[in-house]
N, C-alpha and C positions, 0 to 999 in steps of 0.2 A: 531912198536910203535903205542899206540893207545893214539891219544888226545884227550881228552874231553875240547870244548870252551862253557863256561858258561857265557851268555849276564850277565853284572851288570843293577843291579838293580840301579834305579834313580829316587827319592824322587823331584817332583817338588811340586809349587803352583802359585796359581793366583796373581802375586804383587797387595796390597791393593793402589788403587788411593789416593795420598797425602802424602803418606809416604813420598817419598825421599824430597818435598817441605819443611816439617816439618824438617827432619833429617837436613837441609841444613839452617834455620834459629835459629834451636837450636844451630850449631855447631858457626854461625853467633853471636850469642848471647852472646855466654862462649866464644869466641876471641876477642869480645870485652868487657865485664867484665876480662878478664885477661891483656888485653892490658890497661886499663884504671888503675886495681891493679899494673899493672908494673908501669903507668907512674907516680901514684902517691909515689912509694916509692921511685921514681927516681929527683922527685920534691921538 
């Protein structure tokens, strides 16, 4: 039996500084615009 093992190929990059900062005050932002939308329908 002849095997052939082929390394995969693997697509990296350099994470941009501040991204996750941002991704984490955005998602801060729209849970509290939602939670403020809940509370007023609930008010």
């Amino acid at each position: 039996m002849n095997e052939r093992r082929e390394e995969k190929m693997e697509l990296s990059h350099e994470p941009v500084p501040g991204y996750r900062t941002a991704f984490f005050i955005a998602i801060t932002i729209g849970s509290l615009y939602l939670g403020l939308i809940l509370y007023k329908t609930l008010a």
